[in-house]
C-alpha positions, 0 to 999 in steps of 0.5 A, a space after each residue: 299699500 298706499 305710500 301716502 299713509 306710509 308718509 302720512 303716519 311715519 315722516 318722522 321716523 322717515 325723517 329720522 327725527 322719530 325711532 318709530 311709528 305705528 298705525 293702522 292700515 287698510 287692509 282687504 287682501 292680506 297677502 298683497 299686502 305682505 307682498 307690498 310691504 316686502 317691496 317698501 323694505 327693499 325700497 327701505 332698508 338701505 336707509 336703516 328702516 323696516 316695516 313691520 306689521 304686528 296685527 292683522 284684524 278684518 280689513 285694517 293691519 297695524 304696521 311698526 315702521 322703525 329704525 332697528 338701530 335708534 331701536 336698539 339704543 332707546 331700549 338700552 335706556 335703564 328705565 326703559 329695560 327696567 319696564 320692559 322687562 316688568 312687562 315680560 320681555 327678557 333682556 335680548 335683542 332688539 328683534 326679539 322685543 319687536 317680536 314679543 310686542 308683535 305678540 302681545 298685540 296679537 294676543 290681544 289680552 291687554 294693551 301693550 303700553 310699553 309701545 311708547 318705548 318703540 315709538 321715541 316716548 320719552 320712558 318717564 313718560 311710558 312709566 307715567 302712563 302705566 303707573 297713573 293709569 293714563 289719568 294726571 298728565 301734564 300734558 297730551 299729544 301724541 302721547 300723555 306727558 308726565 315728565 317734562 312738559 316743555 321738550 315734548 310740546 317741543 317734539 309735537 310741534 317738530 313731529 308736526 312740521 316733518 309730517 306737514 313738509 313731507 305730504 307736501 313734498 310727497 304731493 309734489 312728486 318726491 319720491 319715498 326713497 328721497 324722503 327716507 333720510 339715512 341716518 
């Protein structure tokens, strides 16, 4: 796996601005890429991050890159637990949910919309969302804003900027484990 898409699609949760991110990954040998996400965890961990992937399709995977701490605390919100569990997780830890939405994406069934809880969507929002069917948003960016429409165009902006000076910090020879902030 290319550590430019890892930079690309995940600045922010490296940054530790973002509790998680999620995208797709080309992926033509399965097991060279498990091989290669063990490697970026050992790179990884000490600085409180984990790769996961939560679906493999032909040719692409979808990999979750969090911060299992900052996971831990946003699913304590109230609103969050009240849709998570409305979704079917019971209350558990914070891996048992990482893996009962690996396995509702891998079920493929129905979209898992609570995935904005794992990727620092304000819960409003998620709720929003799921309630309006996607539809009478206030606002788009990397989510559908139904709360409060200032702080997330705020957090695009920021979510923005981190990626831009982190690919161009990547480019000029940073290395993954100086762009990986502890947090």
């Amino acid at each position: 796996m290319a550590e430019e898409i890892l930079i690309r699609q995940g600045a922010p949760t490296l940054a530790g601005i973002k509790t998680g991110s999620l995208f797709p990954c080309p992926c033509e040998d399965r097991e060279a890429l498990l091989a290669d996400i063990r490697q970026l965890n050992r790179r990884l961990s000490p600085k409180g991050l984990c790769l996961l992937p939560l679906r493999f399709l032909p040719g692409q995977a979808l990999l979750y890159l969090y911060r299992p701490t900052e996971l831990r605390r946003d699913l304590r919100d109230a609103q969050a637990s009240e849709l998570l569990r409305q979704a079917g997780y019971s209350n558990e830890s914070c891996a048992h949910c990482v893996a009962w939405l690996a396995c509702r994406f891998r079920d493929g069934k129905e979209f898992p919309h609570e995935v904005g809880l794992f990727l620092s969507y304000p819960p409003e929002d998620v709720k929003g969302f799921i309630d309006h069917r996607a539809n009478n948003f206030k606002c788009a960016g990397l989510w559908k804003v139904y709360g409060d429409e200032e702080k997330a165009r705020s957090l695009f902006a920021k979510y923005k900027k981190c990626t831009e000076i982190y690919c161009a910090l990547w480019q000029s020879g940073s290395k993954l484990e100086h762009l990986a902030v502890a947090v």
